[in-house]
C-alpha positions in Angstrom: -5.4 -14.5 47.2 -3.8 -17.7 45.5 -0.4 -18.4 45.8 -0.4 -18.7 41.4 -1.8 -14.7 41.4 0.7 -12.5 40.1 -0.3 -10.1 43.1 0.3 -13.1 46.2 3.3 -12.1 48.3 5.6 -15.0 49.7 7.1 -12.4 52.0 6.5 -9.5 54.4 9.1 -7.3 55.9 8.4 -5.3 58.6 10.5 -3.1 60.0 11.1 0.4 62.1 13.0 1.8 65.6 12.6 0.2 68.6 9.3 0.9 69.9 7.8 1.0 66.9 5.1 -1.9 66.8 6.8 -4.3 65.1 6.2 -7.2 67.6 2.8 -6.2 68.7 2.2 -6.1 65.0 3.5 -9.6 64.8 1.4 -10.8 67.6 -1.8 -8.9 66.3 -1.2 -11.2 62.5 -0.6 -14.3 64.0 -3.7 -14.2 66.0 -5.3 -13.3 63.0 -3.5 -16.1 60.9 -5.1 -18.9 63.5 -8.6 -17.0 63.7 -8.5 -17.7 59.8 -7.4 -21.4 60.2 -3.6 -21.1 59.4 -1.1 -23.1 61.2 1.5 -20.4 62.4 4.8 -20.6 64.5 7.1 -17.9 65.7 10.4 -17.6 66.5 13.0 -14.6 68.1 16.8 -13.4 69.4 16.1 -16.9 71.3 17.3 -19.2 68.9 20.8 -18.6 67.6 21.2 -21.8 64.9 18.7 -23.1 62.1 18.5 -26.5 64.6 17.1 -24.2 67.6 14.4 -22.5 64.9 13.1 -25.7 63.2 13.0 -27.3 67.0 10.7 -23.8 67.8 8.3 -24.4 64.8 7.7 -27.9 65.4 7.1 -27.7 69.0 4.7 -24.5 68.4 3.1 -27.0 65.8 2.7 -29.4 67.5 0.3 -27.6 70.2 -1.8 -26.9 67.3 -2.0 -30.8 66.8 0.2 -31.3 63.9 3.0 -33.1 64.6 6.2 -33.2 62.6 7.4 -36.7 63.9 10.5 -37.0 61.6 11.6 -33.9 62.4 11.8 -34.1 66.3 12.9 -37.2 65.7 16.1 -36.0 63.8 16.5 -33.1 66.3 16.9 -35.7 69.4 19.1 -37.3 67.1 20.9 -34.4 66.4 21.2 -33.2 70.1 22.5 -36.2 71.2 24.7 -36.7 68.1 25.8 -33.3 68.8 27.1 -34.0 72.2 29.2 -37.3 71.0 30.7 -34.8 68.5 31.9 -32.7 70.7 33.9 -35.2 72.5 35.4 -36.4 69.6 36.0 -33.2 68.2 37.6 -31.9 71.0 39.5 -34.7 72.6 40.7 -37.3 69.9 41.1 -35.7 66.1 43.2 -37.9 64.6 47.2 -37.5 63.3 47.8 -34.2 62.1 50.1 -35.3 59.6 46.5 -35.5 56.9 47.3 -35.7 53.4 46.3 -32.6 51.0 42.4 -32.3 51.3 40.3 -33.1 48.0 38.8 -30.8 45.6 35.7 -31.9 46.6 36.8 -31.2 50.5 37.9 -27.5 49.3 34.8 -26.6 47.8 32.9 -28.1 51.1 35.2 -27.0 54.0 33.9 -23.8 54.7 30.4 -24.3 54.5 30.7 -27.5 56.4 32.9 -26.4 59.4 31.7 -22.7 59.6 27.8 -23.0 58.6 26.5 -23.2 62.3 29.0 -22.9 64.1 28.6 -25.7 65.6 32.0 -27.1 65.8 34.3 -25.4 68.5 37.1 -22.7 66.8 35.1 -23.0 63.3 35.1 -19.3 63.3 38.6 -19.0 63.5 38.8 -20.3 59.8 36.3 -18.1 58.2 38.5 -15.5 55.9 41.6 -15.6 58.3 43.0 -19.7 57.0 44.4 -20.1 53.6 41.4 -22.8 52.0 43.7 -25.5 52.0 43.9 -25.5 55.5 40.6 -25.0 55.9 39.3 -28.5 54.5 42.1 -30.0 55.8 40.5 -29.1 59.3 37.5 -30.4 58.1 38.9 -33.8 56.9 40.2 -34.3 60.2 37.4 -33.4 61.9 35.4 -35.5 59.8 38.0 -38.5 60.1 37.2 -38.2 64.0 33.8 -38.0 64.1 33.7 -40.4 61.9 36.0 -42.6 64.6 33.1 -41.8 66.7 29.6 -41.7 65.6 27.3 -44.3 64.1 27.5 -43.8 60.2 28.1 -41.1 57.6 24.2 -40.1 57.8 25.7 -39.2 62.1 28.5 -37.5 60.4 26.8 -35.1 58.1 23.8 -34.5 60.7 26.4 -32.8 62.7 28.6 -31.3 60.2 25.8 -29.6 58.2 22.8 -29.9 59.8 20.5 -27.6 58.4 20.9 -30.0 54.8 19.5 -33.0 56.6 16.6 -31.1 58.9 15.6 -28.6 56.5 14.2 -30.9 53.7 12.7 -33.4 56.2 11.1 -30.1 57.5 10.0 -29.0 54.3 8.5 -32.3 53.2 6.2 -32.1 57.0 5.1 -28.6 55.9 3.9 -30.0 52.5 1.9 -32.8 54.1 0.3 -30.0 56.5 -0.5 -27.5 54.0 -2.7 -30.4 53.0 -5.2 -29.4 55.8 -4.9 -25.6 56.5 -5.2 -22.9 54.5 -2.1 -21.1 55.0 1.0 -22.0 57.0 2.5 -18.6 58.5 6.1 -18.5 59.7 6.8 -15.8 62.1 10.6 -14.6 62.8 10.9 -11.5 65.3 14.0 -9.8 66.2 15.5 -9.6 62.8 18.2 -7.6 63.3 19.7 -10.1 65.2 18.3 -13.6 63.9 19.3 -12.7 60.4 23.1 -13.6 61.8 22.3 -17.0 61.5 19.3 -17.2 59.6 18.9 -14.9 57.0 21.0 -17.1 53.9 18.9 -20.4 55.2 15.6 -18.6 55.0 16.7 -17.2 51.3 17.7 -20.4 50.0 14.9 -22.1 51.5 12.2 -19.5 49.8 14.2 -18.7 46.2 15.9 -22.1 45.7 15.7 -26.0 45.8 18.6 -26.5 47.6 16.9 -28.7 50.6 14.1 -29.1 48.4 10.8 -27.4 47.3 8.8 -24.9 49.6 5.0 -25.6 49.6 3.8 -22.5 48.0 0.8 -22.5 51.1 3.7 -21.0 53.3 3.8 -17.2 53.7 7.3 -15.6 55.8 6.5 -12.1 58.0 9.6 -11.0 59.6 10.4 -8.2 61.5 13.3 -6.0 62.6 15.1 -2.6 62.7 16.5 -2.6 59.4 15.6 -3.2 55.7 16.3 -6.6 54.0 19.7 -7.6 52.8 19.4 -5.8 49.2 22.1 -7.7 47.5 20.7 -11.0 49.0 16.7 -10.1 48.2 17.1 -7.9 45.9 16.4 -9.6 42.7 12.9 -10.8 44.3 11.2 -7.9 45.1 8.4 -8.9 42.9 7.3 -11.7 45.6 8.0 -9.3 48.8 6.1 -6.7 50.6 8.4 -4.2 52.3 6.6 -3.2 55.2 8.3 -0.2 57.1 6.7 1.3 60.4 7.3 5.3 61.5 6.3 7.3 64.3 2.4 8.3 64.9 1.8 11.7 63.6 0.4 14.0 65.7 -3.3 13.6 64.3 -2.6 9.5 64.5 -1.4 10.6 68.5 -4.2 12.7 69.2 -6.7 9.7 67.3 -5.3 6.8 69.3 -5.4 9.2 72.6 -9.6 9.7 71.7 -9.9 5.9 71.3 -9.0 5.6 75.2 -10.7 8.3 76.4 -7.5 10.7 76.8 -9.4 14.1 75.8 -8.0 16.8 78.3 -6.0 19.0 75.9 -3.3 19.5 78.7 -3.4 15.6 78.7 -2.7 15.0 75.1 0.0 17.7 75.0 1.8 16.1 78.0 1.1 12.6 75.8 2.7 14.6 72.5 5.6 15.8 74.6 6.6 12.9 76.4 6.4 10.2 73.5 7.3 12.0 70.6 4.5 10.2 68.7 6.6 6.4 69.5 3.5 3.8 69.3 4.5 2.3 72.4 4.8 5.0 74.8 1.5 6.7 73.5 -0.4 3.4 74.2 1.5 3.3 77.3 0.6 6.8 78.6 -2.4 6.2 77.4 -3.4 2.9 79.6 -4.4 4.5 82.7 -6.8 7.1 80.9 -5.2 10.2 83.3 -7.6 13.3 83.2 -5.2 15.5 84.8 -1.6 16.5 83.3 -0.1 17.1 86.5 3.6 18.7 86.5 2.6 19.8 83.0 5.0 22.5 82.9 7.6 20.6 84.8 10.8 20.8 82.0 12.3 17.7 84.5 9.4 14.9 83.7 10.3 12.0 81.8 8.6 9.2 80.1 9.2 6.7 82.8 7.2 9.3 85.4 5.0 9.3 82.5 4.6 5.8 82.7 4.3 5.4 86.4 2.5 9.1 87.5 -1.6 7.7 87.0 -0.3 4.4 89.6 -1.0 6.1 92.6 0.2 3.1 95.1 4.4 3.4 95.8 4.4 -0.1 96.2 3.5 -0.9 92.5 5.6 2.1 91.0 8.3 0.3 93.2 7.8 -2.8 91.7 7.3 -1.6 88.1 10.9 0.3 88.3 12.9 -2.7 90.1 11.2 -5.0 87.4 13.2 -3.4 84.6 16.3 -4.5 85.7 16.4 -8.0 84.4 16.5 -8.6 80.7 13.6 -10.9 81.3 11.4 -11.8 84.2 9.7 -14.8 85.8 7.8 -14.4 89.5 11.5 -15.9 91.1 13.4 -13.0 89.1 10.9 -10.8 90.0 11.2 -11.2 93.4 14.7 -10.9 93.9 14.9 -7.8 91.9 12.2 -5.8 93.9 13.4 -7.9 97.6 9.4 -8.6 98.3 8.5 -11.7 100.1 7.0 -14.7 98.4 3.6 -13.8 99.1 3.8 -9.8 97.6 5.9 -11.3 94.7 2.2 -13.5 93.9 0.3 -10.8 94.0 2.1 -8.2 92.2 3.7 -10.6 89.3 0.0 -10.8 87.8 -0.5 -7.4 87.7 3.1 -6.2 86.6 2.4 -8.6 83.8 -0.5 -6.7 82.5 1.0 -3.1 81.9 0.8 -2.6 78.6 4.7 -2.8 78.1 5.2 -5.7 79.7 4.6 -8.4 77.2 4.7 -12.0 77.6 8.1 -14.0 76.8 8.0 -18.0 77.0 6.7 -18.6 80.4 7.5 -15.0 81.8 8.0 -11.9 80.7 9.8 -9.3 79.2 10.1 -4.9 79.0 9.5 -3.3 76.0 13.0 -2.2 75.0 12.5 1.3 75.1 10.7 1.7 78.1 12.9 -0.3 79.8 15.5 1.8 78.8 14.5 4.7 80.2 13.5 2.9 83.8 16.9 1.8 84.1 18.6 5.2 83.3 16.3 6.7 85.7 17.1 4.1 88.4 20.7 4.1 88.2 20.4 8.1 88.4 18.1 8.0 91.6 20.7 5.7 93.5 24.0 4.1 92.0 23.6 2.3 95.6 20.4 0.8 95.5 21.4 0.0 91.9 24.4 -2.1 92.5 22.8 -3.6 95.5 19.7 -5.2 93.1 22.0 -6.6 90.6 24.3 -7.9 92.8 21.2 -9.9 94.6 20.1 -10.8 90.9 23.9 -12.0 90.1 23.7 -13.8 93.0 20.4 -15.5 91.9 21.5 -16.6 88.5 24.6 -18.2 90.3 22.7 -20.4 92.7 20.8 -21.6 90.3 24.1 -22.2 88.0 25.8 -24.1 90.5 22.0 -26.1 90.9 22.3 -26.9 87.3 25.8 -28.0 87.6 25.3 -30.5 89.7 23.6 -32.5 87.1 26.2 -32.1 84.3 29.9 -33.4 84.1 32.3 -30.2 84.3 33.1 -31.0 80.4 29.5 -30.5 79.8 28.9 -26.9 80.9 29.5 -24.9 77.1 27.3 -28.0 75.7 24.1 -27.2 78.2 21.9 -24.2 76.8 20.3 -24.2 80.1 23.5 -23.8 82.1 24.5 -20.6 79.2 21.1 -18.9 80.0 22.2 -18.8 83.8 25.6 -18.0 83.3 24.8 -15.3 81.2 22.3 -13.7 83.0 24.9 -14.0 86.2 27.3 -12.1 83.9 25.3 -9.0 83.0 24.1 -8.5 86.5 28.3 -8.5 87.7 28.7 -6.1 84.6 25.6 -3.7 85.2 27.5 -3.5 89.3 30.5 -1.4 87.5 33.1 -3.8 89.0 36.5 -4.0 87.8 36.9 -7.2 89.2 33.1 -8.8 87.8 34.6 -7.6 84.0 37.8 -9.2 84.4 35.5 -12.3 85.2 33.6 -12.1 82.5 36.3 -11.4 80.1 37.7 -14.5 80.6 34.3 -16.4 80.4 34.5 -15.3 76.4 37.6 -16.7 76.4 36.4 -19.5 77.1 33.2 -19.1 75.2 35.5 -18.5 72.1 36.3 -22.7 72.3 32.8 -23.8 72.7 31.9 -22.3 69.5 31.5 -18.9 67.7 27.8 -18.6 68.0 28.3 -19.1 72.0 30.9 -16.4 71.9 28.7 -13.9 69.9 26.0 -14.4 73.2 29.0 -13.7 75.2 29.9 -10.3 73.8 26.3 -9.6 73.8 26.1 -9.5 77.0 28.8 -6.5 77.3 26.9 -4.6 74.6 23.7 -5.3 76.5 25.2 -4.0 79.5 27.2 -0.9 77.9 23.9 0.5 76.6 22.2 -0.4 79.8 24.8 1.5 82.2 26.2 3.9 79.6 29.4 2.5 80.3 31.6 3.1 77.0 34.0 0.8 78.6 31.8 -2.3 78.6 30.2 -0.7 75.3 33.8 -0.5 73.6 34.8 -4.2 74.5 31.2 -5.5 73.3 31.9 -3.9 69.5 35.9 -4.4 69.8 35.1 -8.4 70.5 32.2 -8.0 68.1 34.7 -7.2 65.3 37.7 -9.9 65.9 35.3 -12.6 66.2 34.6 -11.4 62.4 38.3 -13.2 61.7 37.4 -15.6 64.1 37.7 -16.8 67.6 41.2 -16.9 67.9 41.5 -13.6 67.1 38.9 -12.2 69.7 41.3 -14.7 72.0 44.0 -13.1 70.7 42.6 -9.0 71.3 41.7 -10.4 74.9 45.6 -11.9 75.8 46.5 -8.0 74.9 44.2 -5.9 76.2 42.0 -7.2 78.6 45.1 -7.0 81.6 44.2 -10.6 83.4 46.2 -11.4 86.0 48.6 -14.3 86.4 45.4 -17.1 86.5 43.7 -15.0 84.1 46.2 -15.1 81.6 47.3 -19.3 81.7 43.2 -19.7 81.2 43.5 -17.7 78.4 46.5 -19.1 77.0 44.7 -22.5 77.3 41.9 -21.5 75.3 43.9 -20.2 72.6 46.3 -23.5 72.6 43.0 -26.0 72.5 41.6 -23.4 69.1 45.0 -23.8 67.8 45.3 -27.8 68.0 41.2 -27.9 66.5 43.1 -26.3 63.4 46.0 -28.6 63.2 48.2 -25.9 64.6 50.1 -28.0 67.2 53.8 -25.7 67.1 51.7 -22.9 68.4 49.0 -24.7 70.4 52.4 -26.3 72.3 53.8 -23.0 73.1 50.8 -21.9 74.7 50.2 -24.4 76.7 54.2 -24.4 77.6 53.5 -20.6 78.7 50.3 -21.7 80.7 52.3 -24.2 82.8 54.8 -21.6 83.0 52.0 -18.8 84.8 50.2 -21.5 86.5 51.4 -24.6 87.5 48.8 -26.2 89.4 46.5 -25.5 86.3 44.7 -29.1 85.8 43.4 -27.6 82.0 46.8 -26.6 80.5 48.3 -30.2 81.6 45.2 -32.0 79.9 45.5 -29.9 77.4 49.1 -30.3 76.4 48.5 -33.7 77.3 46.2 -33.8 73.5 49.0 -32.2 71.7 51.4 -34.6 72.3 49.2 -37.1 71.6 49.0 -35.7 68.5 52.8 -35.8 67.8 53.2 -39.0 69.2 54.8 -38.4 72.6 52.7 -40.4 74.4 55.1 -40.6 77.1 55.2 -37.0 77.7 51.7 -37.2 77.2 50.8 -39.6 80.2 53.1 -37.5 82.2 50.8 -34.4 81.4 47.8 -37.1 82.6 49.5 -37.8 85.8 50.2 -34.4 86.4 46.4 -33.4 85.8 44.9 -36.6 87.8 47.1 -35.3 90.7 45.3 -31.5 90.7 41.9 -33.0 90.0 41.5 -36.6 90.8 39.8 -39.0 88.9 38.2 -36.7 86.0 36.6 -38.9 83.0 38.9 -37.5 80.5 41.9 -38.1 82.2 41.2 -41.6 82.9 40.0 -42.3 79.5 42.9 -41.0 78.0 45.2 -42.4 79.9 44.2 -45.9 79.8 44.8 -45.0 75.7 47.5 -43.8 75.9 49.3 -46.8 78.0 47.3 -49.4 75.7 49.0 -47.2 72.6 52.4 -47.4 74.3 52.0 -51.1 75.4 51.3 -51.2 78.9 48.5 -53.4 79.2 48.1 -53.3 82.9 48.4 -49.9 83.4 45.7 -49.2 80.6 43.4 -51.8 82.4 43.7 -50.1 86.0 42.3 -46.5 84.6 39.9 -47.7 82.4 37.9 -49.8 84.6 38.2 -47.1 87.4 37.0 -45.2 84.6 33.8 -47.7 84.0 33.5 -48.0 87.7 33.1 -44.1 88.3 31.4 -42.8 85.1 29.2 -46.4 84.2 27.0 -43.7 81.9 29.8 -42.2 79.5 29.8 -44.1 76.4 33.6 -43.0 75.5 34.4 -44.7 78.4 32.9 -47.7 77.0 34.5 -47.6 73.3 38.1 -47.1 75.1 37.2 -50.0 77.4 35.9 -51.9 74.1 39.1 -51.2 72.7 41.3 -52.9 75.9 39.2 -55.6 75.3 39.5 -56.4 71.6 43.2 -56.3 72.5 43.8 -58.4 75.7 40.5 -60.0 76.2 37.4 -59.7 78.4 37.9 -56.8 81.4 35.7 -57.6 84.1 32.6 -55.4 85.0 32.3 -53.7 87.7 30.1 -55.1 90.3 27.1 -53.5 91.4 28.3 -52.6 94.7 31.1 -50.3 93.2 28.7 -48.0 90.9 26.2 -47.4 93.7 26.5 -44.1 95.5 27.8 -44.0 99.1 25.3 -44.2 102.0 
């Protein structure tokens, strides 16, 4: 009907348990939606910022040949923006001595420096920093980035994002709603998207904040719960609530005739085991079975009841080992079963037909409640065998880490998406083994998560609910919601709970303390962010972060004396590192010492020609003392 009818809804919830429908349901509208003409796009738990889910829409757009050019223009800018920022927030915020912030920078600070999440620590100040010193952290920041980037259009593309993307995207969607019928944004995975999505999508439907929605746009999302009452409440006149329950047992016993599953024993077996959830009827369902088998048997299961009508061992092998990644391509697939190259071809294709295996990007992914159930009856069969395949799938997800790696500068690692997928996925494999020693390891990873952002930390602690639930540990489990609760006040605090509770050793703690001491300077906290680096030096003194570290603070107070000496303490543990050079050669050209300024920062040219904050540092030697040379062809060649 027309979008003026009083009857049109502008939005459709669906939602229900796990195992429900709801993303077959999803699928089964959007193909639908394009068999009707309508330019559709989907998005999931995969995209954890308003940046990621615009760059999702318009590259699912584009495949259906229309193009939002501005946009992806604006997202390359913004990725490589992005990565400047970083730098700059990170390494050289200006004097902490700023005057009181502005009215105007009140009002602004929060939404500016928390919104994404995109700058390091910004969590930290959400509810736990008196205002003021919340927009004075963002003044800084914006002073630095400033310092850095192109122009204030640079500044406020990283800042706030979503206002500069958002009404270029809503302008494309006009000018394509000019030649389809209907433009159908999908979102899946609600419960978990909404984090960082939910207030954008509201303002972007109910108000003109970034601009006016083309009313040829319909939303369908889906998840366990119920909207947000007291943020859609008031327009319930423009929304279709779309709840999902259990098949009764005449829908069972319907669906079950459908495929041909008429054997009364059958269908009781099919009642029994799947309690009437859509996706294990259709499930037990697929292989049509005409015999109940161990009818009787009080000790079946689902997962036999998935598996019993595949006769071959080799295939209910493979089905079972499958479930033990969170998500599968033939490589994954592989190592988790330990079949050769050749059996991993020829069983991939099939494994990915089972009707609760559904695709996921290029690979694939278990329905969450079967897979459930294969794991628990896996790690029941044989704790052993159990370890031993996620301790070959850790060991998978490293190599290809340490592959990765090798193209990135060791700053760069929290600012690669890529290199977080790995490491993650390395993570909850070590968890899911049950080693002490693998969750000490991973504990500190959040900590240092916590500094590349609060929306990377959140992924972190994920991964220790994810793997709680999926061992039954209540260990892992009680860290995941403990973590999950101080990042709530911020990513200090979640550094904080780990510094008391988490037990790291001697290494563990300086790493620790170093992460809380770099969150601490980011808000202008330099009496505190000196003490714990002091205390990191103190536990580890051949700790090449804590000197570089300390080495920023003071900077910041103007000891740039007993800042070089940090430098010259760090360039001994790890030789010629980017950073170290760079600031070096700063800090001598700051303190007067011309030659020694010149020396690092054309070794710093010479050995990172590509890093353009090498280049505004050298730029700034210049504009002091004249021309440096450049280095000579010869030098930035690699060795033979």
């Amino acid at each position: 009907m027309a979008p003026e009818d009083e009857r049109h809804r502008f939005l459709f919830h669906i939602h229900g348990d796990a195992g429900v429908g709801k993303t077959f349901l999803l699928a089964e509208l959007e193909h639908i939606g394009r068999e009707q003409g309508a330019l559709t796009a989907r998005v999931d738990e995969s995209v954890n910022s308003v940046p990621e889910a615009l760059g999702a829409f318009s590259a699912q757009f584009g495949v259906q040949d229309h193009r939002f050019r501005e946009l992806n223009r604006l997202l390359a800018v913004w990725r490589e923006r992005q990565h400047e920022a970083a730098s700059a927030g990170l390494d050289d915020l200006p004097d902490s001595s700023a005057p009181e912030p502005s009215p105007g920078s009140l009002a602004a600070a929060r939404a500016s420096l928390i919104g994404l999440g995109l700058v390091p620590g910004a969590g930290a100040l959400a509810g736990a920093v008196d205002p003021t010193e919340v927009a004075r952290g963002a003044d800084r920041l914006r002073g630095a980035l400033g310092a850095r980037l192109r122009s204030q259009e640079d500044v406020q593309l990283v800042m706030s994002p979503e206002l500069v993307l958002t009404p270029v995207f809503l302008q494309e969607l006009t000018q394509a709603a000019a030649s389809v019928p209907w433009i159908v944004l999908f979102f899946d995975a609600y419960e978990r998207t909404a984090l960082v999505l939910d207030r954008w999508l509201r303002d972007v439907m109910t108000t003109t904040r970034y601009g006016a929605l083309t009313s040829r746009v319909i939303v369908v999302t889906a998840g366990q719960y119920a909207l947000d009452a007291a943020r859609w409440g008031e327009f319930t006149d423009v929304i279709t609530d779309w709840p999902l329950r259990n098949f009764t047992e005449a829908e069972t016993r319907g669906l079950l005739w459908n495929k041909g599953v008429v054997s009364e024993p059958v269908v009781r077996e099919v009642l029994r085991l799947s309690d009437g959830l859509p996706v294990l009827v259709s499930t037990l369902a697929a292989g049509r079975p005409t015999e109940p088998g161990r009818v009787n048997d009080p000790s079946a299961t689902a997962v036999e009841g998935f598996l019993k009508w595949e006769q071959d061992p080799v295939r209910r092998a493979a089905a079972l080992a499958g479930a033990l990644p969170r998500h599968l391509d033939v490589d994954i697939f592989r190592t988790a079963v330990g079949c050769s190259d050749a059996e991993g071809a020829a069983l991939f294709p099939w494994l990915r037909g089972l009707p609760f295996v559904a695709e996921h990007g290029i690979g694939a992914r278990y329905h969450d409640v079967v897979r459930a159930q294969m794991l628990r009856l896996q790690r029941r069969r044989s704790l052993r065998d159990w370890n031993e395949r996620h301790t070959a799938l850790a060991e998978l997800f490293r190599q290809w880490r340490i592959q990765a790696e090798d193209h990135l500068t060791p700053g760069s690692f929290w600012k690669d998406s890529r290199w977080h997928e790995l490491r993650l996925a390395q993570s909850y494999h070590l968890l899911c083994t049950g080693s002490r020693r693998a969750r000490e390891a991973v504990l500190l990873e959040v900590a240092s998560a916590c500094t590349a952002g609060e929306p990377v930390a959140r992924r972190w602690v994920q991964v220790f609910r994810d793997a709680g639930r999926d061992t039954d540990s209540e260990e892992l489990s009680g860290w995941g919601f403990s973590l999950q609760a101080a990042l709530t006040e911020g990513t200090a605090q979640a550094l904080h709970l780990l510094l008391d509770q988490a037990g790291f050793g001697t290494e563990g703690q300086a790493e620790a303390l170093v992460a809380c001491g770099g969150l601490r300077r980011l808000e202008g906290d330099v009496r505190h962010a000196l003490a714990d680096y002091h205390r990191a030096v103190a536990l580890s003194p051949r700790m090449e972060p804590a000197y570089a570290g300390r080495a920023l603070v003071y900077a910041e107070l103007g000891e740039y004396s007993a800042a070089i000496e940090d430098l010259n303490r760090a360039d001994a543990l790890l030789p010629n590192t980017v950073q170290t050079l760079r600031r070096r050669g700063d800090y001598y050209r700051i303190t007067g010492r011309p030659q020694e300024s010149m020396r690092d920062l054309q070794r710093a040219v010479e050995l990172f020609p590509l890093d353009p904050l090498v280049w505004a540092s050298r730029g700034q030697r210049t504009s002091v003392s004249g021309t440096l040379r450049r280095p000579s062809p010869i030098s930035t060649m690699p060795c033979s």
